[in-house]
C-alpha positions as CSV (number, residue, x, y, z in Angstrom):
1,X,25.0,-2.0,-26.0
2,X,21.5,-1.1,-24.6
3,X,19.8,1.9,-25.0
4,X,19.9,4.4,-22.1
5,X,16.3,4.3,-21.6
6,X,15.7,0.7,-22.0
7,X,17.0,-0.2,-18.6
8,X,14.4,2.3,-16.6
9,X,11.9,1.1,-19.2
10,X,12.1,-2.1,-18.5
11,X,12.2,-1.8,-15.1
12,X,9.1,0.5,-14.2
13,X,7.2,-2.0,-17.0
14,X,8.5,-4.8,-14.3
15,X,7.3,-2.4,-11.2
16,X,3.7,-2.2,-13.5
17,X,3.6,-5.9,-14.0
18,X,4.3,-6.7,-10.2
19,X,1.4,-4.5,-8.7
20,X,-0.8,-6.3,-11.2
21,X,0.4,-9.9,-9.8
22,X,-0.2,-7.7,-6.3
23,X,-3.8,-7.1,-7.6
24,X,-4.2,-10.5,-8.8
25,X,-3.1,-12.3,-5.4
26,X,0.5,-13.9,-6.7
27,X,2.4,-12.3,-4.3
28,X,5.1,-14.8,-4.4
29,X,5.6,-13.6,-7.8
30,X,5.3,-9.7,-7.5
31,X,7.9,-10.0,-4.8
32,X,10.4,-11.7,-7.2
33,X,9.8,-9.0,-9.5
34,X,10.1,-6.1,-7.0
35,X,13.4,-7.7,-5.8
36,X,14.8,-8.1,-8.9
37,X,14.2,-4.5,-9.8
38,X,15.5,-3.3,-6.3
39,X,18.4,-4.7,-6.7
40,X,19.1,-3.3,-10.0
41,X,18.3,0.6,-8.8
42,X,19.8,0.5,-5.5
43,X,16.5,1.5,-3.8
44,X,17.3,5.0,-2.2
45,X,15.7,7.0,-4.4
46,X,11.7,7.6,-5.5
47,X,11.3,4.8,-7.6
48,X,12.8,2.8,-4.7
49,X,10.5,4.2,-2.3
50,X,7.7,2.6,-4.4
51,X,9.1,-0.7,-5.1
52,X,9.4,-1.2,-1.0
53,X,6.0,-0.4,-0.3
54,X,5.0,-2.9,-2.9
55,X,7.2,-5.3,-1.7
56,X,5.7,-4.5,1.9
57,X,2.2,-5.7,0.4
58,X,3.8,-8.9,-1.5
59,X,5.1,-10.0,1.8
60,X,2.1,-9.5,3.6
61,X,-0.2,-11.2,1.0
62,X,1.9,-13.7,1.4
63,X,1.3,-14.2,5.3
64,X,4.7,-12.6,6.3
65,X,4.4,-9.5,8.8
66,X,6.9,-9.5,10.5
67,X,9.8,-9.3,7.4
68,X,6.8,-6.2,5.9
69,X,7.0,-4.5,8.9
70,X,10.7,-4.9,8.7
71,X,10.6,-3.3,5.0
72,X,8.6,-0.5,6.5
73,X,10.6,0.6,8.7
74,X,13.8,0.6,6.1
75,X,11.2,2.3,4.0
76,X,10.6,5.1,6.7
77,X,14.2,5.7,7.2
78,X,15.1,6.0,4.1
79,X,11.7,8.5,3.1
80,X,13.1,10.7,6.3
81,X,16.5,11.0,4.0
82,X,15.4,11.5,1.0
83,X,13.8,15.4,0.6
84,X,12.0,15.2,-2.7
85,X,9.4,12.9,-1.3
86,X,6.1,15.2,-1.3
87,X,3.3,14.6,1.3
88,X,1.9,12.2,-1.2
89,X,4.6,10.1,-1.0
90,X,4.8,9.8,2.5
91,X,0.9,9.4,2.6
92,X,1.7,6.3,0.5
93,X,3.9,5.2,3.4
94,X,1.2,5.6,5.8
95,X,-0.9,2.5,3.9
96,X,1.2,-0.3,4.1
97,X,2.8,0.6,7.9
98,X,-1.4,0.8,8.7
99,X,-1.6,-2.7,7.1
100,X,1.3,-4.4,9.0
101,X,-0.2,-3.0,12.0
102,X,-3.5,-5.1,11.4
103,X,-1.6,-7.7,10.2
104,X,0.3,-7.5,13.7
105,X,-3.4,-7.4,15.1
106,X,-2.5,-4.0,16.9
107,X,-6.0,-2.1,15.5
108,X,-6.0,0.9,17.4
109,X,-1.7,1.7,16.3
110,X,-3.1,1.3,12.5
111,X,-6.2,3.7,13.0
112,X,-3.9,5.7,14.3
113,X,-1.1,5.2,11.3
114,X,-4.5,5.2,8.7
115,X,-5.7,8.7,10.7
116,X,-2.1,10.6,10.2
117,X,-1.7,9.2,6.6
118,X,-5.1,10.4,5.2
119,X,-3.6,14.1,6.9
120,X,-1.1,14.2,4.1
121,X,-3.7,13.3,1.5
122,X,-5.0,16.1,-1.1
123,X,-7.7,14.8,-3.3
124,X,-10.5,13.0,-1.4
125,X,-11.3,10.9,-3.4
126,X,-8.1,9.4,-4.3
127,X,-7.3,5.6,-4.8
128,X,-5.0,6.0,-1.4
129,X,-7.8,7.6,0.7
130,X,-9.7,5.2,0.0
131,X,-7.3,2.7,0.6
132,X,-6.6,4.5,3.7
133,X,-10.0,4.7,4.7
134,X,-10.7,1.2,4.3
135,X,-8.1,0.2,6.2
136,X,-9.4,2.8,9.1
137,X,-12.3,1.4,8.7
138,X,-11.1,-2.5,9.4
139,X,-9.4,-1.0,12.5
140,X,-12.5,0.4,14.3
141,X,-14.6,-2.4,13.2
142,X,-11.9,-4.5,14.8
143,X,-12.4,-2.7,18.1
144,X,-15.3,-2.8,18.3
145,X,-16.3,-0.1,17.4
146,X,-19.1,0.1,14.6
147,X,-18.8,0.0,10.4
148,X,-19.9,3.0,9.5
149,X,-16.7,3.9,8.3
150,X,-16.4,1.2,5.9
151,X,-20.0,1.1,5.0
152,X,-19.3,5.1,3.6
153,X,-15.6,4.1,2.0
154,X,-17.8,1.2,0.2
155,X,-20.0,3.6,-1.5
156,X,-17.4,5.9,-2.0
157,X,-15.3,2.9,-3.9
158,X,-18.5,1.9,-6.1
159,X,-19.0,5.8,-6.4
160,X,-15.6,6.5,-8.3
161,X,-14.3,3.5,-9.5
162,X,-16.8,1.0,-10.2
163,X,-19.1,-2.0,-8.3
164,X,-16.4,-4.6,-9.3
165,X,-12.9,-2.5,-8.8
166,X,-10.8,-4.7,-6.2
167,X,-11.1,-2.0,-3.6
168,X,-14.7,-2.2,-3.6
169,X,-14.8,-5.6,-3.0
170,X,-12.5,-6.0,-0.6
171,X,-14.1,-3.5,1.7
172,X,-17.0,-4.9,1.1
173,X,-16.2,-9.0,1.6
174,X,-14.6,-7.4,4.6
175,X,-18.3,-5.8,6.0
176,X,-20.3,-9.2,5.1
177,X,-18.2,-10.5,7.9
């Protein structure tokens, strides 16, 4: 008989392991592993939450709006449902619904959906806002409209987390064009 902790053990070690994969651009793989854990919990609850966006970000890296955009949208229903999501949570939301957008090459809907995220975000200098903000960024520099925005959110990515941390170098790979 397993333990009773094993099973949530094992699985948020599975969650760990797939945004790594994520990180490391094996999508395929981390989406495996997010469905496998899914499946297992149910997915309505916190944990759940998390799992979806990830999966959102597997399917996407993996050249597939349409089915993230589909998960976001479950995700959203289900984060108006559940009421111990905090502000942080649903800032989290906010990211990959700003992403699909892009992805869906609607710009201006995912400054938007960046905008109203980062509105829910506390610390500013948080992993998410700068996620957020480098995804706002993408979206004005997509319209047009200067990248001033992600020329800031790169010095603010070197500034607290490093020259070489992904999000640095995505942004910038992203303003050489």
């Amino acid at each position: 008989m397993a333990e009773p902790v094993a099973t949530p053990i094992r699985l948020w070690a599975g969650h760990n392991l797939a945004v790594s994969l994520l990180l490391r651009g094996r999508h395929a793989e981390a989406e495996g592993l997010l469905r496998e854990a899914m499946a297992e919990t149910g997915g309505a609850d916190r944990f759940g939450f998390q799992l979806s966006l990830h999966l959102s970000r597997a399917l996407l890296g993996q050249g597939e709006p349409a089915a993230a955009q589909q998960v976001v949208e479950t995700v959203e229903s289900i984060g108006i449902e559940m009421s111990a999501l905090t502000e942080q949570d649903l800032s989290a939301l906010g990211l990959p619904a700003a992403n699909v957008l892009l992805a869906l090459e609607q710009p201006a809907e995912a400054e938007q959906q960046a905008r109203e995220a980062l509105t829910r975000c506390a610390d500013a200098a948080s992993h998410r806002v700068l996620e957020l903000r480098t995804v706002l960024g993408i979206a004005k520099l997509r319209q047009g409209r200067g990248d001033s925005t992600l020329a800031g959110t790169v010095a603010d990515w070197r500034a607290h987390f490093g020259e070489e941390h992904h999000g640095a170098v995505a942004a910038r790979e992203v303003l050489a064009g």
